[in-house]
N, C-alpha and C positions, 0 to 999 in steps of 0.2 A: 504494500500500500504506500502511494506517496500523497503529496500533497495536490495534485490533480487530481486526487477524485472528491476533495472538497469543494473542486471550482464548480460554479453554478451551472449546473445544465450536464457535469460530468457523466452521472450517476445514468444518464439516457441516452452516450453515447455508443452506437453500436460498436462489438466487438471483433474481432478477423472471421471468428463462428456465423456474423450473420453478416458480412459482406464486408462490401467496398466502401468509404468514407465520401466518397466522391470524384474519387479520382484524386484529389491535392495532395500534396507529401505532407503529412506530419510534422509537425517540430521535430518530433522526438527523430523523423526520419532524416530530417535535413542536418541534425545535429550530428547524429551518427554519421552521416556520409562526410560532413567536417571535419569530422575525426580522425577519419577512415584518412583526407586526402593533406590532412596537415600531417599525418605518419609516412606519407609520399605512399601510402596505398598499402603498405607491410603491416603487416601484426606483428606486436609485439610479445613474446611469451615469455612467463614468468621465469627468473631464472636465467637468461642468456644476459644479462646484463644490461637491458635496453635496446642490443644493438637488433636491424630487421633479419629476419630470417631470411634467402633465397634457398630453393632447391636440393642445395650441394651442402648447405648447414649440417652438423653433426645431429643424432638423434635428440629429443628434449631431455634434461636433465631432470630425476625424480627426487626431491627431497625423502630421508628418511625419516621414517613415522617412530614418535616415542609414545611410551603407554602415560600419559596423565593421571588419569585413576590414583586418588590417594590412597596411602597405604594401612592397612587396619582397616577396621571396622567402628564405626561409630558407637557411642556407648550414651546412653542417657537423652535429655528431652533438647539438653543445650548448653549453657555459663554463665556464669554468675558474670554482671556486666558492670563496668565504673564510670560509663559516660555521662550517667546523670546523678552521678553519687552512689558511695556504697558506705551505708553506715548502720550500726544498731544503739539502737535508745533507749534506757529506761519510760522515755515518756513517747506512746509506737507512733506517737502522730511526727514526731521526728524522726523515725525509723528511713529509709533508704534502702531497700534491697529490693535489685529487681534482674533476670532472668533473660538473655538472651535467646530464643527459640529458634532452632536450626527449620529452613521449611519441610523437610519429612514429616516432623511431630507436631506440624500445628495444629493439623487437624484433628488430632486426638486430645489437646491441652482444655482443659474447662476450668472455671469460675468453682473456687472449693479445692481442687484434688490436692491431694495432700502431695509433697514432694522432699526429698533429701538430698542436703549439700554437706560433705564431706570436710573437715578439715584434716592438716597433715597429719594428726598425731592417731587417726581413726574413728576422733566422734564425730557426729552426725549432727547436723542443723537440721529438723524437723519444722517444716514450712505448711503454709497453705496461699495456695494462688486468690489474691482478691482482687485484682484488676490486670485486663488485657486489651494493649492496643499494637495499631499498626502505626509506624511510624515513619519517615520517609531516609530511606536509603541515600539519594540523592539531590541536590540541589535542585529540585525543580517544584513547575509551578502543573500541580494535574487539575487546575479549575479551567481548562480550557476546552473551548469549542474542539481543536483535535482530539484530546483526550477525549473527550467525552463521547463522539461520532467514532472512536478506535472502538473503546468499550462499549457502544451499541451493538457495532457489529461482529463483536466476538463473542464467545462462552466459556473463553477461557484465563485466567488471572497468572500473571508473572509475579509468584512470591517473593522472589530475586529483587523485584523491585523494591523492596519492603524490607525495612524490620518488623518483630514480628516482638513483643516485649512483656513480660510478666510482670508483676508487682507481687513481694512476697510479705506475706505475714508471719515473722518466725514466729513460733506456738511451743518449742523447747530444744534443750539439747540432747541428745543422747551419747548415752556412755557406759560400757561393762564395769561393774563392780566385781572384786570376790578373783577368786583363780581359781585353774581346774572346775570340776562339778561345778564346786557353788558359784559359777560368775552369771551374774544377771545381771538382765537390762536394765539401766534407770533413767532419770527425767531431770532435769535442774532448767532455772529458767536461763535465758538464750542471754549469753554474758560474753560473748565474744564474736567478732566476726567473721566470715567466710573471705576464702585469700580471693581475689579478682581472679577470672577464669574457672575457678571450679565447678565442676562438671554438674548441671541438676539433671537428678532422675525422679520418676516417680517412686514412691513409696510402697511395694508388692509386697512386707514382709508381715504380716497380723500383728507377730510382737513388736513390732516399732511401730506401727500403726496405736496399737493398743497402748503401748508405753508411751508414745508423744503426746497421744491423747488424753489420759489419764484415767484410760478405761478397764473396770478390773477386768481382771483373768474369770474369775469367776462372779457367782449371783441370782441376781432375780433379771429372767431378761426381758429384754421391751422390744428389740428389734436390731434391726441389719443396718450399719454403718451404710450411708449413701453421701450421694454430692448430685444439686440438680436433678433427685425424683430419681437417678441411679444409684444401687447400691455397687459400692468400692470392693472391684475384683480384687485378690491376688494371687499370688500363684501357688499356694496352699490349698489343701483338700479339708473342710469344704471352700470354695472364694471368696466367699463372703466374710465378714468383721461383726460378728456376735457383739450387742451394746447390752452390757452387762451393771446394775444396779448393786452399791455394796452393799452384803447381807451378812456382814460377822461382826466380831468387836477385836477385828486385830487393829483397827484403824481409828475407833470410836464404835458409836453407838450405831447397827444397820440402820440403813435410810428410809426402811418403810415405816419406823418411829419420829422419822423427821417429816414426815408427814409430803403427802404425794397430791397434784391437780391435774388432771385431765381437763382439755380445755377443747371445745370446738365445735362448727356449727352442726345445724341439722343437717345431717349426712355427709359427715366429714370422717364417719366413722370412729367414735368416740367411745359406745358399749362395744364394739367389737374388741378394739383396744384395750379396754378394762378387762372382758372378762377373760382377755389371753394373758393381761398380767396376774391378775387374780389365779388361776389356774396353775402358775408359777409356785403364788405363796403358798397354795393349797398340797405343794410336793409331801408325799409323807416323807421323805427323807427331810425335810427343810423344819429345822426346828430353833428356839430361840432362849438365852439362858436364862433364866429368873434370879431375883437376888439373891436365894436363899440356896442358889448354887443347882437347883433343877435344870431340865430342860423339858422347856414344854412345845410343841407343833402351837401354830398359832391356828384362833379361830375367826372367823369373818364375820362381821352382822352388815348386810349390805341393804338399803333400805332402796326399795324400786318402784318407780312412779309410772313403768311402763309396762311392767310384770315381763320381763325377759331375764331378767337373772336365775332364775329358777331353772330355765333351759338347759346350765352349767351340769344339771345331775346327770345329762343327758351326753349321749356322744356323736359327734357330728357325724351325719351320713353321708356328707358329700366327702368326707376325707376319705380320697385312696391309697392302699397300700405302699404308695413308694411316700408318698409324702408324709404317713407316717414314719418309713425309716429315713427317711431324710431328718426328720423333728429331732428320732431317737439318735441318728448320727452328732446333733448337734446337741444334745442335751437339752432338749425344749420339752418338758411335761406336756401330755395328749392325751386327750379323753374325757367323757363324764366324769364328774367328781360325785359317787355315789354318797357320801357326809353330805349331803344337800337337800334341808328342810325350808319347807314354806311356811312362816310363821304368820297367818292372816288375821287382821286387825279386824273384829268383827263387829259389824253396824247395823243394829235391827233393820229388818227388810231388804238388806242387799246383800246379795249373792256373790261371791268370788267364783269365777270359771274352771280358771285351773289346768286348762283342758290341753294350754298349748306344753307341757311336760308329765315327768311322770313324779316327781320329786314325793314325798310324804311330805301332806297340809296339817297345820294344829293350829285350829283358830285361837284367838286370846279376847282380853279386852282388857281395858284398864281402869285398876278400881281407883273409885273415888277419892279413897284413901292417900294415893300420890299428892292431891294439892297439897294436902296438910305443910309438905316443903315444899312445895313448887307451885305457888298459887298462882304464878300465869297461865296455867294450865287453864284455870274457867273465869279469863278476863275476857269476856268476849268481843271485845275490841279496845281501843287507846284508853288508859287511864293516867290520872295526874299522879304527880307524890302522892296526895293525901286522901287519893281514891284508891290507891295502891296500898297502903297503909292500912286502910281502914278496912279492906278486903283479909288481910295477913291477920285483923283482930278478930273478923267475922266468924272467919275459918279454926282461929283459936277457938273461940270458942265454942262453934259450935261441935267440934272433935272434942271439944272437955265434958261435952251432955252427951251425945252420939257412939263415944269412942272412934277407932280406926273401923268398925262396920260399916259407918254411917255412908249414906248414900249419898249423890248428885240429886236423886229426888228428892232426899229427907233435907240437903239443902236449902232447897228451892222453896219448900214450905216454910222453913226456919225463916228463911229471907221476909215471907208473908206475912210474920208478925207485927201487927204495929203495933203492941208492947214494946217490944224488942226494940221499935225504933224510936219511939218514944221516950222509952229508956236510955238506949244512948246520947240521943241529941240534948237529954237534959242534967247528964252527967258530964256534957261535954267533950266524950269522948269521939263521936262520930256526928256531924253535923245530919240533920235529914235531908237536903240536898244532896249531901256526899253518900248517904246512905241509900237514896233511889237511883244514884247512876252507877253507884255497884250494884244493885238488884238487874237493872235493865241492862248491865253488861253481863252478867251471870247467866241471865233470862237466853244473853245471844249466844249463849255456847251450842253447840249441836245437841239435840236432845238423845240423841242413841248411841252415844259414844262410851260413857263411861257405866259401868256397873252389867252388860251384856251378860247373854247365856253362853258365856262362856270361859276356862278360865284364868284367873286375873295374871297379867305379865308379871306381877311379882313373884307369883310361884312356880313361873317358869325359866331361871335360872340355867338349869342344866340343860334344857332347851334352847335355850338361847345363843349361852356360850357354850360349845364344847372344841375341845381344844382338835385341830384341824378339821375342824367343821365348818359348813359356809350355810347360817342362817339368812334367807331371804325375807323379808320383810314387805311384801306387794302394796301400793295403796291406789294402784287404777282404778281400783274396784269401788273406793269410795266417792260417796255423792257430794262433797263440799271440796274446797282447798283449804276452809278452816278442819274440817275431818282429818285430811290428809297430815297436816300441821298437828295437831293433837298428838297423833298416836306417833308420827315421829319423833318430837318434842321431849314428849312420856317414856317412851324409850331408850333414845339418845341419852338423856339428862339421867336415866337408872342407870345404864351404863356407867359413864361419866365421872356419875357422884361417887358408886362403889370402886370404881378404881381410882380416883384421889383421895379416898375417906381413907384414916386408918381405922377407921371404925365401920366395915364395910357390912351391908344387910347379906350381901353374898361372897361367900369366900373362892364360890366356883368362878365367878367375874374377877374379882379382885390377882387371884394367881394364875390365871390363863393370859398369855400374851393375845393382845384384841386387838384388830384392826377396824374403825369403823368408815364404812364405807355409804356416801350419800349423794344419787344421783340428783341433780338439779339443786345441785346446795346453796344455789344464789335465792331459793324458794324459802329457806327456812333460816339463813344464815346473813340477808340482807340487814345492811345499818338502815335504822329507825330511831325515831325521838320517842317510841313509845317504852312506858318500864319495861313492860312485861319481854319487848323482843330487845330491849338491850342486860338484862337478865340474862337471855338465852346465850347471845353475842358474848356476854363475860363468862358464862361458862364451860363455849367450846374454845375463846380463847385458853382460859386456863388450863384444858386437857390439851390443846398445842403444845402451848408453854411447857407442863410437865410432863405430857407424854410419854418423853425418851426415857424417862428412869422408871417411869411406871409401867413401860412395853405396853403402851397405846399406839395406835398411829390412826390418823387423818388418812382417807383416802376419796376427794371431794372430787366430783363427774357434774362441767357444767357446760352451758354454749352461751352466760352471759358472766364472767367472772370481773367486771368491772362491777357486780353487785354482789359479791362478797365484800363482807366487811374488812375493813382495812387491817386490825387487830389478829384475826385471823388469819389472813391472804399473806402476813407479811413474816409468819412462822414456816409457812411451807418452803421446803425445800428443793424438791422436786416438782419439776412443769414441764407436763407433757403435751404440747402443744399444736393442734390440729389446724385443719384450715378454719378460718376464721373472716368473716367478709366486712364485720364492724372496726373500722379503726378505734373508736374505745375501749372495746374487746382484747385488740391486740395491743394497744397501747398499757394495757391494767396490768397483762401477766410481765411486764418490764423483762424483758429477753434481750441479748446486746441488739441492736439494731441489724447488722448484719444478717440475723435470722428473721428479726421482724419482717422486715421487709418482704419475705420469701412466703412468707405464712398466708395471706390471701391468694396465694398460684397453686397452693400446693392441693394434689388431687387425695383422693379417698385413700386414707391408709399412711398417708407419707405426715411427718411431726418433724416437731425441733423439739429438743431436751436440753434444760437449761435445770442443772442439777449441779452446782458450785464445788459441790464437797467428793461429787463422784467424778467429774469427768468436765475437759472444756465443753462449750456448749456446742450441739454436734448435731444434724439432717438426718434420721433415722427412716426407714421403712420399711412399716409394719406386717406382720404374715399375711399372706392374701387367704387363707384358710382359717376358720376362727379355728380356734382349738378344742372348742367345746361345742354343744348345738349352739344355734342363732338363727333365729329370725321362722319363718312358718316352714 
């Protein structure tokens, strides 16, 4: 191509294939024949020296051909480059290191992969790629009309012309400790720099994958190291990079007592996630120490607002055989979890189904008897201080006439007396104003919740908890969301109370390591002005807070956690975080930005894990096979 075929009219001149021009001679022909008659008509060939050849000239002389081909073999993706600085910082926004790319391997190079730069002495600079450009090889200017009509009509790209440049994020150092047998791999933060030239490759080994990253060896697992919605091959059987959660006390306290968020929207795949973690904790081999030097298997109370946990007891029928030995290759727990009771919160006149599992149901209800400590239990909506107050005295005393028998109905008539109220207001101890807006809040509790035929959660303890057992707690089934809010409430806060109390009503709750697990916890866990739900708010903060020594753990399932309370949300440790389409959503779970960002693109199954104490924050994706049944 020259520059005549930009000339105007070029593009429709015919070519030798479809005739003659006109008969006129050419530039290009008249130029040539100039040429031809300023050489006095002789060709000149390369080689003879300039001088014309005739007839009787020697044969033409052939240069000899040398092999060019460089020698060796290429090794890695490309070099550490110093054109535009090469420096490490404590503070990384000063940081400088950035990656020449040879053109073979650009094409393979992404946003994420993890990569290693070599120093002399044999440790490793453990990298990750965050930004990639092309920059220009040569002094030139490609915003032109040439340029741009070359590149129309081509389909093919000169790399050559280009650099081709990475930006690295170093993320640690690696280095052998130990001799012989005991030398293992370890981590320290990146405290020195790579020489200029050194050679980057990517990263194919698991354990320096594992180790850069700060991912245990072993655990509870969540899913497959990815970059970009792909999980990170290597050349290791199996290729993929197991993301492993810590579960011992060689390092501290395991992490499922530092408590766990599942975050993400509708159908982001968020229960599928859970109950393949869940399934995890539920390993009989997987057990945890108590203070008193025991070990006990943990148990589960997971409270479900959509009745699918219960499916857990069940075994997936779509798993086939290889992809169970695959799980078994990997060490990933599969199957029903036969420990799996449905504990149904029972509500005169409605029926629980049940229909989609096979699990064993054992309806409850809950007696009255709990306000006696928890009187927002039958606040039936906002109360002040001194409506709050005056409710804590009612309740005294009517359990001082009543006893712990006493009813939610035999309340209600007590409330009736206007003795009663008369009496207080002129003792001064309960105003009658303050006295009829606790009656009409008492009045708005659900009438069929407390005292049912069936029975009371208090005496079902060992039901409840049992040590690697996974009790299901359904509440689809109920006709309010004040219903639903009740018997969670009632539960949770018995839980709660007997494992912070030293003075526990059950000793079975109290020594069994408990996970409490609550789907839609922005439902029952939201900040409010009102007493009764910042009561609630202080007292799963406080199981947060003490959790870890009491072997509690938090395990909260939500798709709005900008409405979890603050007190709360700011104990968790682990966040596993799905797709998400609300930027307040994903502004609340506070992830470094670099993942944030990534979280509204990411498809069904794929998370970010921002987990400080286990691991840098990392792209995971999730088993495409729940582990357990799911869904109809």
């Amino acid at each position: 191509m020259d520059l005549g075929d930009f000339e105007p009219g070029a593009d429709d001149r015919p070519t030798d294939d479809e005739g003659d021009t006109g008969g006129e001679p050419s530039r290009d022909d008249e130029a040539n024949r100039g040429s031809d008659a300023a050489a006095g008509g002789d060709r000149v060939e390369a080689g003879d020296g300039g001088a014309p050849r005739d007839d009787d000239s020697p044969e033409e002389v052939a240069f000899e051909s040398y092999d060019a081909s460089p020698a060796g073999r290429d090794r890695g993706l490309g070099a550490i480059s110093v054109s535009q600085g090469l420096r490490v910082a404590e503070d990384g926004d000063e940081t400088s290191l950035r990656a020449y790319v040879t053109t073979d391997n650009r094409d393979a190079v992404r946003l994420g992969k993890y990569l290693l730069v070599p120093y002399p002495d044999d440790e490793l600079l453990f990298a990750k790629i965050t930004a990639l450009e092309y920059a220009q090889e040569f002094q030139t200017d490609d915003a032109t009309e040439i340029h741009a009509r070359r590149a129309m009509r081509r389909d093919w790209f000169e790399e050559r012309d280009y650099k081709f440049v990475a930006s690295l994020d170093p993320l640690a150092v690696l280095f052998e400790d130990g001799g012989g047998d005991e030398r293992t791999l370890k981590r320290r933060m990146v405290d020195r720099v790579p020489k200029p030239g050194a050679v980057v490759t990517e990263a194919t080994d698991p354990d320096q994958i594992k180790t850069g990253l700060k991912i245990p060896s072993a655990g509870i697992f969540l899913g497959h190291l990815s970059v970009g919605g792909e999980k990170v091959r290597t050349a290791a059987e199996p290729p993929t990079i197991d993301y492993r959660l810590h579960d011992d006390y060689g390092d501290g306290d395991p992490l499922v007592f530092r408590h766990t968020l599942v975050a993400g929207g509708t159908g982001s795949g968020k229960t599928h996630a859970t109950k393949n973690v869940l399934r995890q904790l539920l390993d009989e081999e997987r057990t945890y120490e108590m203070d008193d030097g025991r070990s006990a298997r943990l148990a589960v109370v997971q409270f479900d607002p959509q009745d699918e946990y219960a499916q857990m007891h069940d075994d997936n029928p779509v798993m086939d055989a290889e992809t169970k030995r695959r799980y078994e290759r990997e060490g990933i727990v599969h199957g029903g979890h036969d420990d799996t009771v449905a504990l149904v919160p029972k509500e005169d006149g409605v029926p629980y189904g049940g229909d989609n599992h096979r699990a064993e149901q054992l309806e409850f209800t809950i007696p009255f008897s709990m306000a006696r400590d928890r009187p927002w239990l039958v606040a039936g909506s906002s109360l002040n201080e001194n409506q709050y107050a005056a409710l804590r005295q009612l309740l005294s005393r009517f359990f001082g006439e009543y006893g712990d028998g006493g009813t939610y109905a035999e309340f209600k008539t007590f409330l009736d007396d206007p003795a009663l109220k008369e009496q207080l207001d002129e003792s001064g101890r309960v105003h009658e104003s303050t006295f009829d807006a606790v009656k009409r809040r008492v009045h708005g509790v659900p009438n069929d919740v407390f005292d049912q035929s069936a029975r009371p959660i208090t005496e079902l303890d060992h039901q409840l908890v049992r040590p690697g057992g996974l009790t299901v707690i359904p509440t689809y089934h109920l006709s309010t969301s004040r219903a639903k809010e009740l018997f969670v409430l009632a539960v949770s806060s018995m839980l709660i109370d007997d494992k912070l109390s030293n003075a526990p009503d059950s000793t079975r709750i109290k020594e069994t390591p408990l996970l409490l697990g609550m789907d839609e916890a922005h439902n029952f866990l939201a900040d409010a002005d009102t007493v009764q739900a910042r009561k609630v708010i202080s007292k799963f903060t406080e199981a947060a807070k003490q959790g870890r020594k009491e072997r509690l753990g938090l395990f909260l399932v939500t798709q709005d956690p900008q409405d979890v309370a603050e007190s709360v949300f700011k104990q968790i440790n682990t966040r596993l975080v799905l797709n998400l389409g609300d930027e307040d959503a994903i502004k609340s779970v506070n992830i470094p930005p670099a993942l944030e960002d990534k979280v509204p693109y990411m498809e069904k199954g794929q998370a970010v894990v921002y987990s400080p104490d286990n691991s840098e924050p990392v792209e995971l994706k999730g088993l495409p096979v729940c582990l357990t049944r799911h869904g109809d």
